[in-house]
Backbone as CSV, one residue per row, in Angstrom:
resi,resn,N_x,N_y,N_z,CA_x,CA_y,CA_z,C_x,C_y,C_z
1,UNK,36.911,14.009,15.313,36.089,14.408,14.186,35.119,15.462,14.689
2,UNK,34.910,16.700,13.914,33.870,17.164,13.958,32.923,17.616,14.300
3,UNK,31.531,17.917,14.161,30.253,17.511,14.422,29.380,17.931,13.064
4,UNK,30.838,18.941,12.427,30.424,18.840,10.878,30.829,18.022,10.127
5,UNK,31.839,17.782,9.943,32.374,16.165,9.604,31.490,15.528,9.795
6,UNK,31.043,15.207,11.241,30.468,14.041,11.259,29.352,14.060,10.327
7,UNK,28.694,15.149,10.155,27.120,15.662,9.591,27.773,15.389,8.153
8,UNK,28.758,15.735,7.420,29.063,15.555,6.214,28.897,13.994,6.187
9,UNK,29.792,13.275,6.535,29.871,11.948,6.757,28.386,11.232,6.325
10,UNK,27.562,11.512,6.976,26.152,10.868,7.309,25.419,11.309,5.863
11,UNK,25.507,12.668,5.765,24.420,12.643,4.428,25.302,12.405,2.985
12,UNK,26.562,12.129,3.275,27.564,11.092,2.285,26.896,10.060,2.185
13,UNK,26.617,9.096,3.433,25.896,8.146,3.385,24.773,8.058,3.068
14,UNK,23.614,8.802,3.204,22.433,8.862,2.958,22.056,9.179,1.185
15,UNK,22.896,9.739,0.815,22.921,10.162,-0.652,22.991,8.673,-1.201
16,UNK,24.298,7.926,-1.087,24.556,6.889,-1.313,23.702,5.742,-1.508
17,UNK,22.867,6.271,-0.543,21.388,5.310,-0.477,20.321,5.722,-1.091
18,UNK,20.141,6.321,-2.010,19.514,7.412,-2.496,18.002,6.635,-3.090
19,UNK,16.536,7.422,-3.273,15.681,6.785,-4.117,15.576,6.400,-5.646
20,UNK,16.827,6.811,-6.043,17.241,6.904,-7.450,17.896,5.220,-7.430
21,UNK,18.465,4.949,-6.286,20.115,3.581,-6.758,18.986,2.350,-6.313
22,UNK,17.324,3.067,-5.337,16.855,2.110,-4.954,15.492,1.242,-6.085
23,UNK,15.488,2.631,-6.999,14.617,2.400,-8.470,15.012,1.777,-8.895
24,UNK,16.526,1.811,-9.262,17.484,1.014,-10.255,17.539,-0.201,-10.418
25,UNK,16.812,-0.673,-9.014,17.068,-2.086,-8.569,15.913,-2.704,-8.943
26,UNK,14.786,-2.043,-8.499,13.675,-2.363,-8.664,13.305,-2.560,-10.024
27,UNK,13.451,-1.163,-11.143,13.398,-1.425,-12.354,14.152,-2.712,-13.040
28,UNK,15.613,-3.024,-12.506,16.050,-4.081,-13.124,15.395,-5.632,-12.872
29,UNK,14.681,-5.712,-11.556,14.104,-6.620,-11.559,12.767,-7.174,-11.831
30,UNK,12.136,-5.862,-12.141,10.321,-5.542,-12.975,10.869,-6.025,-14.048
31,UNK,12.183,-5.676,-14.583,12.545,-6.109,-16.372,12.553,-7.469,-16.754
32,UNK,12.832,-8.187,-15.620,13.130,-9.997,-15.289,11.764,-10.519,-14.926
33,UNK,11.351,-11.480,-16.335,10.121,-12.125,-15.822,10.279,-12.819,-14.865
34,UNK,9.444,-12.922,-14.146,8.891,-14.859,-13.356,8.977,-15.541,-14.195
35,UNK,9.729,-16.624,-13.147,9.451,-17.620,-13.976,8.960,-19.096,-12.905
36,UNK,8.404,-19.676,-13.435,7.460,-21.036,-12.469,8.704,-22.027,-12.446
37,UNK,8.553,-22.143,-10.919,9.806,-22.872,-10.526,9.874,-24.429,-11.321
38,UNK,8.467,-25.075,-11.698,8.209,-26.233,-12.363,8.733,-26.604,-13.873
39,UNK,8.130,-25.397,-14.209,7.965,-25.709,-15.805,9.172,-24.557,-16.586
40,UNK,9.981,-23.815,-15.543,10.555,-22.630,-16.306,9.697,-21.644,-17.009
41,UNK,8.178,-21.485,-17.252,8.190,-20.591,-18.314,7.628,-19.378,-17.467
42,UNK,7.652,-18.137,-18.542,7.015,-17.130,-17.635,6.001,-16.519,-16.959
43,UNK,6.372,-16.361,-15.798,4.643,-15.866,-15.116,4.412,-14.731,-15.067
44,UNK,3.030,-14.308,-15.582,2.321,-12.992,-15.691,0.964,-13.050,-14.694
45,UNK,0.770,-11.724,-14.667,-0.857,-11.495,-13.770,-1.664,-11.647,-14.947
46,UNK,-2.645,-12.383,-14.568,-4.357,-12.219,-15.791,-5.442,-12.098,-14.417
47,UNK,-6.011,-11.231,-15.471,-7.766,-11.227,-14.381,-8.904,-11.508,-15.288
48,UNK,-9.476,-12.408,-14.430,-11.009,-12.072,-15.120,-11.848,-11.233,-14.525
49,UNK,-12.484,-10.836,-15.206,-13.533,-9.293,-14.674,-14.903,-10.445,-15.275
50,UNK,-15.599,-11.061,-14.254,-16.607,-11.594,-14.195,-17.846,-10.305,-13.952
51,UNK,-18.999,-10.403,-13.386,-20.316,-9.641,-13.231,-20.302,-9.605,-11.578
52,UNK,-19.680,-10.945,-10.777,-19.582,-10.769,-9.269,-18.090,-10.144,-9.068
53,UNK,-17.388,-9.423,-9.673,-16.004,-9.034,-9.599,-14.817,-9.867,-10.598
54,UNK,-13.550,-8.604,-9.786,-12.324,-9.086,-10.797,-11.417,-10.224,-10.311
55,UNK,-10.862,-11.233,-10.796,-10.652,-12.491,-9.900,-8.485,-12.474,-10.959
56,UNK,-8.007,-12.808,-9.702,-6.445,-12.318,-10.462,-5.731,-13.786,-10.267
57,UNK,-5.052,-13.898,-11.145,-4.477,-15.486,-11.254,-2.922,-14.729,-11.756
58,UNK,-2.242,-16.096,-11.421,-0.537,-15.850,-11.627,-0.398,-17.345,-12.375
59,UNK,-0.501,-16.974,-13.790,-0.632,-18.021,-14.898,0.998,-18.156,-15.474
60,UNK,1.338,-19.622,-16.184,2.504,-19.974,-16.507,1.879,-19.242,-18.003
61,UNK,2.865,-18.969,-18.550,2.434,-18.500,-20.604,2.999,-19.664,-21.889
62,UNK,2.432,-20.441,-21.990,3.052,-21.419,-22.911,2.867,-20.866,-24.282
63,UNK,4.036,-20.469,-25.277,4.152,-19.837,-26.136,4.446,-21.029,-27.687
64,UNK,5.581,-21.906,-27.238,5.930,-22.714,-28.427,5.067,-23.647,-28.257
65,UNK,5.629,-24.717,-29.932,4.764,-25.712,-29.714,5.134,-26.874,-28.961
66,UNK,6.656,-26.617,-28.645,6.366,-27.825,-27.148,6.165,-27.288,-26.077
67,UNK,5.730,-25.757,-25.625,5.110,-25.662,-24.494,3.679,-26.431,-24.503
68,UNK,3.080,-25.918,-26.086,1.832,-25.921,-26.054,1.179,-27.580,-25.647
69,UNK,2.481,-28.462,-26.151,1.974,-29.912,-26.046,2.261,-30.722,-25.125
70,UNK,3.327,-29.835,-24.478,2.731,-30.507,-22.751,2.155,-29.767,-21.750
71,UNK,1.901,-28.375,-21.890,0.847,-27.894,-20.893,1.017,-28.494,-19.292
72,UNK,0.127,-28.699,-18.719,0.017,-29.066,-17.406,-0.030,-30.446,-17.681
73,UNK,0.764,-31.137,-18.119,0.835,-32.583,-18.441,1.578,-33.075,-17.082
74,UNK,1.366,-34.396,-16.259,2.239,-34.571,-15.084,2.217,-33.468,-14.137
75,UNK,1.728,-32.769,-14.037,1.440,-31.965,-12.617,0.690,-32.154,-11.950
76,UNK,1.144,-33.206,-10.381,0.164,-33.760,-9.662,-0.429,-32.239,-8.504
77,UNK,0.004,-30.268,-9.020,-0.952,-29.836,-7.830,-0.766,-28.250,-8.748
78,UNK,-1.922,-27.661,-8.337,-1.491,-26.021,-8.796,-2.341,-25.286,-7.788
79,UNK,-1.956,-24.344,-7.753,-2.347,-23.218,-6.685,-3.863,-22.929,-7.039
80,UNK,-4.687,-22.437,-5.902,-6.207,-22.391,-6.504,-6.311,-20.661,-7.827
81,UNK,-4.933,-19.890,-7.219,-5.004,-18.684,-8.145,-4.153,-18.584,-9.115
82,UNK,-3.327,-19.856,-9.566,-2.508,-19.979,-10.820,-3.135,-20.600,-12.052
83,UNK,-2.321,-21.122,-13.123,-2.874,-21.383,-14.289,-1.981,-21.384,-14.821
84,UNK,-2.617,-21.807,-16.111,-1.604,-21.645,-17.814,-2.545,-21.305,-18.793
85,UNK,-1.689,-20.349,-19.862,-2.822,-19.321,-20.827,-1.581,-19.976,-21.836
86,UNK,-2.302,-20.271,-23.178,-1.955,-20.708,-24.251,-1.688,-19.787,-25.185
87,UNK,-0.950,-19.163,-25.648,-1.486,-17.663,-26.367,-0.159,-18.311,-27.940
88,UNK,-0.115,-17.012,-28.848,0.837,-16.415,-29.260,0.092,-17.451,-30.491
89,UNK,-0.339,-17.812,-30.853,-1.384,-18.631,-32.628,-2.477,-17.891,-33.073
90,UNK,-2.097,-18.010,-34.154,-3.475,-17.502,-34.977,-4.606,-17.938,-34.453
91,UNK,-5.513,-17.045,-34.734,-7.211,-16.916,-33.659,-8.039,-18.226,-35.123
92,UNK,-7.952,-19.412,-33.907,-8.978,-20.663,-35.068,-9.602,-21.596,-33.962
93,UNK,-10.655,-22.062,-34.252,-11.027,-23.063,-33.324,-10.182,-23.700,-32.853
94,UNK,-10.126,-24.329,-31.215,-9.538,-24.721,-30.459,-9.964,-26.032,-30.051
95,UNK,-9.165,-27.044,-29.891,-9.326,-27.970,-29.080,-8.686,-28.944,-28.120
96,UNK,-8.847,-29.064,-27.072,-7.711,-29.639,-26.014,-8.116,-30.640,-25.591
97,UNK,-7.231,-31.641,-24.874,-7.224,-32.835,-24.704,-7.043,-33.127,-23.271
98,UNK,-6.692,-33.889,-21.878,-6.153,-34.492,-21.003,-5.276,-35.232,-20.914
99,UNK,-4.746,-36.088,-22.084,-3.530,-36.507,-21.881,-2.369,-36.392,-20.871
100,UNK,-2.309,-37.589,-20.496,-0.753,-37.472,-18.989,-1.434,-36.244,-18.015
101,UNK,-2.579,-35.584,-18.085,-2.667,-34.798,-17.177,-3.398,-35.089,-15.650
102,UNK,-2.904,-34.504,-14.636,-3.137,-35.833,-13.449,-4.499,-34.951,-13.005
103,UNK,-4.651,-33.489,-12.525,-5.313,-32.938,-12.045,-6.554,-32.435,-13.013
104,UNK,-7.590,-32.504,-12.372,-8.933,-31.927,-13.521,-8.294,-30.434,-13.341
105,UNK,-9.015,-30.098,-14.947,-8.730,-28.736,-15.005,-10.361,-27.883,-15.415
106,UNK,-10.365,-26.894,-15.662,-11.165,-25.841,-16.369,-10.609,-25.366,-17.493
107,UNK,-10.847,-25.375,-18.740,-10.361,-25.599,-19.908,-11.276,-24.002,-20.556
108,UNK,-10.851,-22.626,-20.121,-11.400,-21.955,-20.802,-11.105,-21.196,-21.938
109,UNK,-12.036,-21.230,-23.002,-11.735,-20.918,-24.505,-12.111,-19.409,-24.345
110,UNK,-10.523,-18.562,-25.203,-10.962,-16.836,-24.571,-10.999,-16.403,-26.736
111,UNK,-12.259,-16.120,-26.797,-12.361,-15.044,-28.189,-10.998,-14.358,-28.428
112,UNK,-11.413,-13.425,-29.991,-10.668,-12.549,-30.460,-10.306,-11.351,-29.415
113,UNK,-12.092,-10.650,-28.975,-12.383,-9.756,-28.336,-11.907,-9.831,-26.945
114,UNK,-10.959,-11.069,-26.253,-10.494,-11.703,-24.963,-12.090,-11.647,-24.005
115,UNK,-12.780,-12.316,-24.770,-14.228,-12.308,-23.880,-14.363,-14.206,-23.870
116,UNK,-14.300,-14.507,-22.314,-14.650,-16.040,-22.563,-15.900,-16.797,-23.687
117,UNK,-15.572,-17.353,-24.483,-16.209,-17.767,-25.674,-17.198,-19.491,-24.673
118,UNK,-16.443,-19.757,-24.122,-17.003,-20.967,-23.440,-16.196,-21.865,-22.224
119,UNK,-16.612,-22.735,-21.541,-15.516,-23.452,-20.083,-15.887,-24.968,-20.642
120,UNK,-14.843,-25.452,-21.005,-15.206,-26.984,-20.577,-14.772,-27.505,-19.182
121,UNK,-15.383,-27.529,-18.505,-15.894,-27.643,-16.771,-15.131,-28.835,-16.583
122,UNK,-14.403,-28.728,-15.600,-13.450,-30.483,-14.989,-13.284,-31.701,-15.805
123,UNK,-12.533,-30.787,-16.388,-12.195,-31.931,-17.511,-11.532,-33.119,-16.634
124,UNK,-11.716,-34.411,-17.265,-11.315,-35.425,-16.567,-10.030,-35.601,-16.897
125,UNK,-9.317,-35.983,-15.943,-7.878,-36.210,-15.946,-7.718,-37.514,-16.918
126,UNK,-6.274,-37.519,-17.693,-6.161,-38.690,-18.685,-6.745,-38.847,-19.793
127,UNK,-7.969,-38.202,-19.991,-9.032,-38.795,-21.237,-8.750,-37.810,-22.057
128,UNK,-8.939,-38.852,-23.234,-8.350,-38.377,-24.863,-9.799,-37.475,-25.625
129,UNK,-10.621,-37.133,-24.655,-11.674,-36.726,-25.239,-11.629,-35.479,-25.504
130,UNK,-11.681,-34.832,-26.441,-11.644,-33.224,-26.989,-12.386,-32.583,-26.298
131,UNK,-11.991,-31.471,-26.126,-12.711,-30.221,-25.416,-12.484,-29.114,-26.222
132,UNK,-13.393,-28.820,-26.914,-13.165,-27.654,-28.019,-14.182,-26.172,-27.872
133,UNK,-13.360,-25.294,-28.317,-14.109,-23.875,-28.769,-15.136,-24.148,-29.342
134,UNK,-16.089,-22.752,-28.602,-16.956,-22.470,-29.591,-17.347,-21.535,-30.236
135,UNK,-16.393,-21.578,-31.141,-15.951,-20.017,-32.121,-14.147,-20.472,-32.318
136,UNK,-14.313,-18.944,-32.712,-12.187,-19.160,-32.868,-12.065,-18.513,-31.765
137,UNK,-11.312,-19.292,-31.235,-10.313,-18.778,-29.495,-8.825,-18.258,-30.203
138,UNK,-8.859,-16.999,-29.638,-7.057,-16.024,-29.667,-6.501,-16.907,-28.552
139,UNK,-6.741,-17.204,-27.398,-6.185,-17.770,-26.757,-7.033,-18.965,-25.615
140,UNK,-6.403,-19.550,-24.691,-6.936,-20.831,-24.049,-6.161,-20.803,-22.306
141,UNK,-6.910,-20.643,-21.376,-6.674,-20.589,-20.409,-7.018,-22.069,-19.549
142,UNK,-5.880,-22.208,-18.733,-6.536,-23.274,-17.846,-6.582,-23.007,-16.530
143,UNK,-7.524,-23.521,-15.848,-7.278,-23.443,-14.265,-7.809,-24.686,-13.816
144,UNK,-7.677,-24.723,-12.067,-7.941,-26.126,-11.532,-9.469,-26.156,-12.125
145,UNK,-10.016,-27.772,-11.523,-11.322,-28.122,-12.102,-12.180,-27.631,-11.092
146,UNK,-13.184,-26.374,-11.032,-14.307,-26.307,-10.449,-14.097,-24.857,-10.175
147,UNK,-12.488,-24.034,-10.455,-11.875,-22.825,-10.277,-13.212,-21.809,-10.785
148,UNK,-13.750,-22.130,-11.829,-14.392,-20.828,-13.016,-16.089,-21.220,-11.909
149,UNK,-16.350,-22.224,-11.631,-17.616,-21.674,-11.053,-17.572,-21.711,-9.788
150,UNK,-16.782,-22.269,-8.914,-16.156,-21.631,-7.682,-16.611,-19.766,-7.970
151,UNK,-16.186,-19.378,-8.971,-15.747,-17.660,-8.930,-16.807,-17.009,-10.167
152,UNK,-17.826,-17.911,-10.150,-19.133,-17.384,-10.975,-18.232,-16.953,-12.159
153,UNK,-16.926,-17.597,-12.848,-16.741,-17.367,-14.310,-17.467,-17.905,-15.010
154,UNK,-17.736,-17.212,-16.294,-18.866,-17.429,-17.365,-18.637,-16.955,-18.357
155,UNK,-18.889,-17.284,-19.890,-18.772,-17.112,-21.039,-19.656,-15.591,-21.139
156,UNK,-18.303,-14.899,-22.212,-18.643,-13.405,-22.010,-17.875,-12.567,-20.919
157,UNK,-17.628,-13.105,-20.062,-16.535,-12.252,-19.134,-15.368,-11.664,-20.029
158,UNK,-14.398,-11.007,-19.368,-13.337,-10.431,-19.824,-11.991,-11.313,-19.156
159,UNK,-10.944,-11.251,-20.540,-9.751,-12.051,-19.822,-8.809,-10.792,-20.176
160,UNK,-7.938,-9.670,-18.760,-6.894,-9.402,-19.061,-5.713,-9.671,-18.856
161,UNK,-4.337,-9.623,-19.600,-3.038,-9.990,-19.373,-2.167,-8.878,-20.242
């Protein structure tokens, strides 16, 4: 062979490998949500943009109403930067419960404007006691119990997703 051959040969190959076939891949798999190995549903980035900084969580999205009604029900552990965001209902007062749920959570109620409206703080695991908005919540975030003041979250912050 060659030494032009060979040179043909090589940037045959190199083409082949091209930044175009290596997008392709990438784009097809940006197109494919996460999904939480637990619960199946999909995982997205949310941040809160608190006043001491922006704090980034990798939240499950419970959309139907049997996501919505078992939530983190039976989950004896979650990551200190994961969660579950309740979304996709009409913006009306909110209220959540503990039921079957093993781990305390942070139960935060997010406005129209996605500005935290209020935290019900470590909620106790099991208890049937309501934890409600104050206002109409667009949506309802949870994280572990002590997560939101661990990270100076506070009513009025910003929730994006």
């Amino acid at each position: 062979m060659s030494v032009r051959a060979a040179l043909f040969a090589v940037l045959a190959a190199l083409a082949a490998c091209s930044p175009m076939a290596a997008d392709a891949g990438q784009q097809a798999a940006a197109a494919t949500p996460a999904r939480h190995p637990v619960s199946g549903l999909e995982v997205i980035p949310l941040t809160i943009v608190s006043a001491n900084g922006r704090h980034a969580f990798r939240v499950e999205v419970a959309r139907s109403d049997a996501e919505w009604s078992k939530g983190l029900m039976f989950r004896t552990a979650m990551g200190a930067d994961e969660g579950m965001v309740f979304v996709d209902r009409p913006p009306q007062p909110a209220s959540f419960w503990m039921k079957n749920t093993v781990i305390p959570l942070d139960i935060v109620f997010i406005g129209t404007d996605r500005r935290i409206l209020n935290i019900a703080a470590d909620a106790e695991p099991y208890s049937l006691s309501p934890r409600s908005s104050q206002g109409v919540a667009s949506a309802v975030l949870e994280l572990n119990g002590g997560r939101a003041a661990q990270l100076g979250v506070a009513p009025g912050d910003r929730v994006e997703w």
